[in-house]
C-alpha positions as CSV (number, residue, x, y, z in Angstrom):
1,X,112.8,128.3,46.5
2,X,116.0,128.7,44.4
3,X,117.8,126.1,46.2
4,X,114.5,123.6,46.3
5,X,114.8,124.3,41.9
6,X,117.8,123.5,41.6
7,X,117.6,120.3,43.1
8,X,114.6,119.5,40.9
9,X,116.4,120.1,37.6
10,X,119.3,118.2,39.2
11,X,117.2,115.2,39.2
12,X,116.6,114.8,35.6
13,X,120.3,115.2,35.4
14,X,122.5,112.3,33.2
15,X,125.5,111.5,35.4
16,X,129.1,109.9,33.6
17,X,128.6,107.3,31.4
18,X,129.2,103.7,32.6
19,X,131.6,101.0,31.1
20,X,128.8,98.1,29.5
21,X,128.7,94.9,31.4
22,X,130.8,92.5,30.4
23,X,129.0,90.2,28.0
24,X,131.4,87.4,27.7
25,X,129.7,84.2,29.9
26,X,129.9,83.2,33.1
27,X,132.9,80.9,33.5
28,X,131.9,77.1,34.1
29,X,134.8,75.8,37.1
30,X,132.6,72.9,38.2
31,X,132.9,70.8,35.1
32,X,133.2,67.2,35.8
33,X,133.6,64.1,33.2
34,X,133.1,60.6,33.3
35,X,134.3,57.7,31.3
36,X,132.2,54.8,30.4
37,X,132.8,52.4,27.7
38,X,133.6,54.3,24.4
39,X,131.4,57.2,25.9
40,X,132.1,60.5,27.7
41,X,129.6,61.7,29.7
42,X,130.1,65.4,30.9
43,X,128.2,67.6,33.3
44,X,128.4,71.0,34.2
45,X,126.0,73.9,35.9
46,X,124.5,76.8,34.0
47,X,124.7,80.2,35.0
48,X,123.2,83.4,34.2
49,X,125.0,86.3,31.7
50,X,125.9,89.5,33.7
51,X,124.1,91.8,30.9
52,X,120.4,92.3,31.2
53,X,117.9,91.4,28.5
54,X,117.6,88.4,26.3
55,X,120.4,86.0,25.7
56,X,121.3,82.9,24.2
57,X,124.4,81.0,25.3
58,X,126.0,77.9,23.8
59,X,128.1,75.0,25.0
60,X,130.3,73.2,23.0
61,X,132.4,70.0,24.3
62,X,136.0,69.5,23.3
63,X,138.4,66.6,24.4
64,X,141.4,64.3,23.0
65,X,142.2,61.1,23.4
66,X,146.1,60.9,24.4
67,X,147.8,57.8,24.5
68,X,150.0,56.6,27.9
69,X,152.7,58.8,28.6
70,X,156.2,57.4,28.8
71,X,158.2,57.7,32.4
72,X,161.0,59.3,30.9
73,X,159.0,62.2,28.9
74,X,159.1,65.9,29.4
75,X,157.7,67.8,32.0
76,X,153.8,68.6,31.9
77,X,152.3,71.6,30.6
78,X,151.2,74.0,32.6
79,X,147.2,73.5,33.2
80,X,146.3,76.6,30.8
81,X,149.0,75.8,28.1
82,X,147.3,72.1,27.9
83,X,143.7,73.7,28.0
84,X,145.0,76.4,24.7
85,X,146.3,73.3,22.5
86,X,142.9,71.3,23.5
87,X,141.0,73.8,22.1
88,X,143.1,74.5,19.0
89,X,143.2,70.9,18.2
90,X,140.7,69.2,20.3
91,X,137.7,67.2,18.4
92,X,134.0,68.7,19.5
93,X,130.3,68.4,19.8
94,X,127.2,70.0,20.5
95,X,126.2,70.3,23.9
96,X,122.9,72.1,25.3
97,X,122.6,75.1,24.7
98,X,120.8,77.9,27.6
99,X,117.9,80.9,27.0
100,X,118.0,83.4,29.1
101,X,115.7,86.7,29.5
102,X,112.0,86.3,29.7
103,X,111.6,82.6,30.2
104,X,114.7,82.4,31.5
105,X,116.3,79.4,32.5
106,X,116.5,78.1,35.7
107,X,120.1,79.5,37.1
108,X,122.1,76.3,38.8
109,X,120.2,73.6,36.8
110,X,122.9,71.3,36.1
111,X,123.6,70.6,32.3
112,X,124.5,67.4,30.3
113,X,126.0,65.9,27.6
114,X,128.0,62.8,26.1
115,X,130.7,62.2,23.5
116,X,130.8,59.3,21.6
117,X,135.0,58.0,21.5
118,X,136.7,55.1,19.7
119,X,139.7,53.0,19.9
120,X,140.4,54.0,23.8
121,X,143.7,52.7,25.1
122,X,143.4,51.4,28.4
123,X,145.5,51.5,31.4
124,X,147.0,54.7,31.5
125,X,145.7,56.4,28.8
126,X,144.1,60.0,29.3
127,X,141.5,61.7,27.8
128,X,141.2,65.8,28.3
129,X,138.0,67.4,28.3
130,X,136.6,71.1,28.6
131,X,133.5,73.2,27.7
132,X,133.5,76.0,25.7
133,X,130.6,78.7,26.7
134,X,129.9,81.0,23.9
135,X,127.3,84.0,23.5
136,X,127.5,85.8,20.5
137,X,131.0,86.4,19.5
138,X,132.1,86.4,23.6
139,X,133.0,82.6,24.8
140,X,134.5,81.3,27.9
141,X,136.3,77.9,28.3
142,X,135.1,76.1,31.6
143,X,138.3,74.3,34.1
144,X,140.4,71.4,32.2
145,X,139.3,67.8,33.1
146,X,142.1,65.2,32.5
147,X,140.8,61.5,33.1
148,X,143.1,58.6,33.1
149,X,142.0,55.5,32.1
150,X,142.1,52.4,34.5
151,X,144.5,49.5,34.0
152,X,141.4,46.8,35.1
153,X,137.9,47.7,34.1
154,X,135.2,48.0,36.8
155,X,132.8,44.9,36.4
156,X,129.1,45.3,36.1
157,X,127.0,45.2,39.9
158,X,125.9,41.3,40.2
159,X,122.9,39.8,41.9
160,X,120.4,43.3,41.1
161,X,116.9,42.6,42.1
162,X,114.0,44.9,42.7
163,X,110.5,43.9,45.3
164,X,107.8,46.4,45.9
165,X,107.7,47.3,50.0
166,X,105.0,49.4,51.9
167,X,107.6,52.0,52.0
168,X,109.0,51.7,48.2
169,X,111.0,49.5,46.1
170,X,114.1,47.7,47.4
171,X,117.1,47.6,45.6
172,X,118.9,44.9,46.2
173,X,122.6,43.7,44.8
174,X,125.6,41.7,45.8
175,X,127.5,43.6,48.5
176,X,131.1,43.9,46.9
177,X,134.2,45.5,48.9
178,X,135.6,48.1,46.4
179,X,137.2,51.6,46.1
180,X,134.2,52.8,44.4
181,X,130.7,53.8,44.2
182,X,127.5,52.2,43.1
183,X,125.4,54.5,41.2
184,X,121.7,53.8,40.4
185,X,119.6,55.2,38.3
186,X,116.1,55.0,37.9
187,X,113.3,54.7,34.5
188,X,109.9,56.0,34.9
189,X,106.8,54.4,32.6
190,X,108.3,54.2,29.0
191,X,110.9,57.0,29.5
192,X,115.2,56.7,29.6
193,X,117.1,55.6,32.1
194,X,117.8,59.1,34.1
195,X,120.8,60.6,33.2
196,X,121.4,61.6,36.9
197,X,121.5,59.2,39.5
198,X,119.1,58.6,42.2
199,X,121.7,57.6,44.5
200,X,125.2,56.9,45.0
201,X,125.9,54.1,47.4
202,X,128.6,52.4,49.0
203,X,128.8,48.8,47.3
204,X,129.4,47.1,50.3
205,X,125.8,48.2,51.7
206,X,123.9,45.6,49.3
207,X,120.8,47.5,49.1
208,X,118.7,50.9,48.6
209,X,115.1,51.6,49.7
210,X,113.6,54.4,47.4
211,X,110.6,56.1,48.8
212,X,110.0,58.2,45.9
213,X,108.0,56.2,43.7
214,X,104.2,56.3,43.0
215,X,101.2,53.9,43.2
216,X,100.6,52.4,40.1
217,X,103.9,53.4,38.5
218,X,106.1,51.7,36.1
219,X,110.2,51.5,37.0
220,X,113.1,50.2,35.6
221,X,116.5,50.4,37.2
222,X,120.2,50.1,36.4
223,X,123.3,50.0,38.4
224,X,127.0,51.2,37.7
225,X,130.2,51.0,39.6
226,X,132.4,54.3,39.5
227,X,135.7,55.0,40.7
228,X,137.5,58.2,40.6
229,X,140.2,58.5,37.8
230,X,141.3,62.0,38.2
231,X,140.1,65.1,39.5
232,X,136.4,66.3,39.0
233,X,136.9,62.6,36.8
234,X,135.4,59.4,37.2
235,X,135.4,55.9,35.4
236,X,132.5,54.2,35.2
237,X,131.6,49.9,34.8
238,X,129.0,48.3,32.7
239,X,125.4,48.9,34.3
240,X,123.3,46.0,35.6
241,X,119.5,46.5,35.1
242,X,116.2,45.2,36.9
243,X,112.7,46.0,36.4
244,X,110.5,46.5,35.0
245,X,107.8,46.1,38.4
246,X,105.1,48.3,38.8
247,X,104.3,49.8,42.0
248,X,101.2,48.7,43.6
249,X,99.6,48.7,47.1
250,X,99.2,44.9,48.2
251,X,100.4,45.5,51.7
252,X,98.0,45.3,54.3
253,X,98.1,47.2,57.6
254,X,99.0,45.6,61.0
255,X,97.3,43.4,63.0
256,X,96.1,45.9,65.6
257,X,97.4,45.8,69.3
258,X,96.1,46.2,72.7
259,X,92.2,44.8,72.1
260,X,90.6,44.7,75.6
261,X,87.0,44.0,76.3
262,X,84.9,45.3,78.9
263,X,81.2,44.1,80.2
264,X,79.0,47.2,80.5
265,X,75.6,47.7,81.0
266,X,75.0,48.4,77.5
267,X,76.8,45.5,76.5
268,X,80.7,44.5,75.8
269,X,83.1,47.7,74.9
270,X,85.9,47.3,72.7
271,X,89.2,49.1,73.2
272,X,92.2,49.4,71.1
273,X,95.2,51.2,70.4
274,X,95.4,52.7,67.2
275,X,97.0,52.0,64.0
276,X,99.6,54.5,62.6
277,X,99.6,53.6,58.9
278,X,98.7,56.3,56.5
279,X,96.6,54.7,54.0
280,X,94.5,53.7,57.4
281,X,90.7,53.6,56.6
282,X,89.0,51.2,59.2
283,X,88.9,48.8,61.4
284,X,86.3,45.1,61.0
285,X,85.2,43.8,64.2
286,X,84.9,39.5,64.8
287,X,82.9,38.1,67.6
288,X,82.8,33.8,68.2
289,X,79.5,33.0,70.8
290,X,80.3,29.6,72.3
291,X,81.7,27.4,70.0
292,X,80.0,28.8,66.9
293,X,82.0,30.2,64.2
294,X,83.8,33.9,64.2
295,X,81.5,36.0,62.0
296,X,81.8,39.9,61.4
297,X,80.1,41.9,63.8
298,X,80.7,44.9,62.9
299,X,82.8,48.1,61.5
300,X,84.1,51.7,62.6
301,X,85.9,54.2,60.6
302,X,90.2,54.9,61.2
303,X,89.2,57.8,63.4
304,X,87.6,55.2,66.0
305,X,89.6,53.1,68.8
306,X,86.1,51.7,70.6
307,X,83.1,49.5,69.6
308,X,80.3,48.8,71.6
309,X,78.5,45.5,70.8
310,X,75.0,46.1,72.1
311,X,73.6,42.2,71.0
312,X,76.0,40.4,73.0
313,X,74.0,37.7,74.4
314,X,73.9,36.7,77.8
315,X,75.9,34.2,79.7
316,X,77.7,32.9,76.9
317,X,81.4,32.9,76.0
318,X,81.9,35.7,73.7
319,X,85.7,36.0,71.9
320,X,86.4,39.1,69.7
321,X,89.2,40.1,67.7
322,X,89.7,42.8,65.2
323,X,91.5,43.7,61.9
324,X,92.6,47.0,60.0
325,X,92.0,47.4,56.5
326,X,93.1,50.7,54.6
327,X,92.5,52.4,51.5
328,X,93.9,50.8,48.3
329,X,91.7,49.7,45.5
330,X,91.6,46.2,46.2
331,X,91.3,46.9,50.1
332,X,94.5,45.3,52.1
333,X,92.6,43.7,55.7
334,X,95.6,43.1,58.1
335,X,95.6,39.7,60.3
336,X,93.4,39.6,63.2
337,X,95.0,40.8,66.3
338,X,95.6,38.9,69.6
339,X,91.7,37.8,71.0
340,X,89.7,39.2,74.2
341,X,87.2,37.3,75.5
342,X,84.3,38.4,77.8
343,X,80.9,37.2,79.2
344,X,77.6,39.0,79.6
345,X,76.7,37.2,83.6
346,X,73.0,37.8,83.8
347,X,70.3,39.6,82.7
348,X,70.5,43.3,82.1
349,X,67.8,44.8,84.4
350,X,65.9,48.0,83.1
351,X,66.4,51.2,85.4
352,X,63.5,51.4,88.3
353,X,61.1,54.2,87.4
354,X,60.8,56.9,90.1
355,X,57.6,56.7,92.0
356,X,55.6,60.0,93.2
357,X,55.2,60.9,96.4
358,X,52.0,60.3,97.8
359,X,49.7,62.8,99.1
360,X,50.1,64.3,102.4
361,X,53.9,62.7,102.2
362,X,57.0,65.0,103.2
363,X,58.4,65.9,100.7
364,X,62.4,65.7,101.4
365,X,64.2,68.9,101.5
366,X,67.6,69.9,100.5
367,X,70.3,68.3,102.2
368,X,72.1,65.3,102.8
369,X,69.9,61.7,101.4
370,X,70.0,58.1,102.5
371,X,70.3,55.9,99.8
372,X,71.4,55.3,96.5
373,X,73.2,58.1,94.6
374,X,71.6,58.4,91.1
């Protein structure tokens, strides 16, 4: 009992006191820049303070513009040495800022922001760039991006055209053989041009297919060339935009395969294979008697492949064809598909009621019957 007390009063026991979590911010190492025009666009990803509870932490951008360095001029600086004087010196601006703690923010989402520059000298020029972290009086400078600007300028992406598909809206352009990248970016309704792209392409490929959009949506999109100019640094062209198109369904299904008929003794049966689209929602049934004129007869649902037409007259020509039609608004039919033809040969003869035996008749017992099987 002694022994089972004392380990009861140990529990309530305080042990050492621990050292506080460190409350300067997370460093940022996966800053990245890129140059376009007079701008700087910069983008980074946010992380989470190690110390628990509410917190607010700021970013702050600083870069300088340096002009081409001469061959014959002093040894570099040592990365961190270069990194100290830009943020002594460097010229700044307000970058998003990150809550965390109750509606915290969402660790990993990847931040943004741009600097407006003037009077850059090209061809050799560099511009350095960092981020400053800061919560409370605690900050933390993210890695040292040094871009160098290109001697020739990238031109704009020529020949940018946008068509609605069944699958989503083509991008086309002018395939062009470059060491670079062609980044697109996409508008939604009246909103911006997206700050990240949808997609970075080789230019050479001429074309994107993006299945994201939605019926009845409004897009805009613009096109870039970007080449690397250092590392984690890119320069970037003139953008190219098309657009705006709005996304709608006009595309109708295809022309279904496989129709075969069949003469039955209920009439002629329709068989198909089925359509795989998945706006599917029918199929329209056509039927020409003789020489007279293909008129509708008849209509199933997407879920049938088989149609029975029960008035098909006898011993005429009879040629059938059919079409899918799906969903949409406005109702996209498809093109007929390949005919079948059949013909009902004579008249279809009512089953022969079974007569009763007549009195004093055997009656036929179990076994093998002569005859015709029912």
């Amino acid at each position: 009992m002694a022994v089972a007390a004392a380990l009861i009063a140990a529990c309530g026991k305080k042990g050492p006191p621990l050292p506080p979590l460190p409350r300067t911010p997370p460093a940022i190492n996966d800053l990245e820049a890129t140059l376009a025009g007079a701008g700087l666009e910069i983008a980074w990803t946010a992380h989470a303070p190690l110390e628990p509870g509410p917190s607010r932490v700021e970013h702050q951008v600083v870069w300088r513009v340096e002009t081409a360095v001469p061959a014959d001029a002093a040894p570099p600086a040592s990365a961190a040495a270069v990194l100290g004087q830009l943020l002594e010196s460097g010229q700044r601006a307000g970058a998003p800022a990150v809550e965390w703690g109750a509606a915290a923010d969402r660790p990993g989402r990847r931040l943004q922001a741009k600097a407006d520059l003037a009077d850059i000298p090209a061809g050799g020029a560099r511009v350095r760039v960092a981020v400053v972290a800061r919560a409370g009086r605690h900050q933390a400078p993210s890695n040292l991006v040094t871009l160098t600007t290109p001697a020739q300028p990238l031109p704009a992406p020529a020949g940018v055209t946008i068509a609605a598909e069944p699958d989503g809206i083509r991008v086309r352009w002018s395939p062009l053989d470059i060491e670079a990248r062609l980044e697109l970016f996409r508008a939604e309704g009246g909103a911006d041009v997206s700050a990240s792209p949808l997609v970075r392409a080789a230019p050479l490929t001429g074309e994107f297919l993006d299945h994201s959009v939605r019926l009845g949506a409004r897009y805009r999109y613009a096109a870039r060339l970007r080449a690397a100019a250092g590392e984690h640094a890119w320069a970037a062209g003139p953008t190219a935009e098309a657009g705006p198109l709005t996304y709608t369904d006009s595309f109708p299904p295809a022309p279904p395969r496989g129709l075969t008929a069949l003469v039955e003794s209920g009439g002629v049966r329709l068989l198909w294979s089925p359509n795989r689209e998945a706006d599917l929602a029918g199929y329209r049934i056509y039927r020409r008697i003789g020489d007279g004129p293909e008129e509708r007869a008849g209509s199933v649902s997407e879920a049938e492949v088989t149609w029975v037409d029960a008035e098909a007259p006898e011993g005429k020509a009879l040629v059938y064809r059919i079409t899918a039609f799906d969903s949409s608004p406005q109702v996209n039919e498809s093109a007929p598909s390949e005919p079948a033809a059949a013909r009902v040969r004579g008249p279809r003869l009512p089953a022969a009621p079974q007569s009763a035996p007549s009195p004093g008749s055997a009656t036929p017992g179990p076994g093998p019957q002569s005859g015709v099987a029912p």
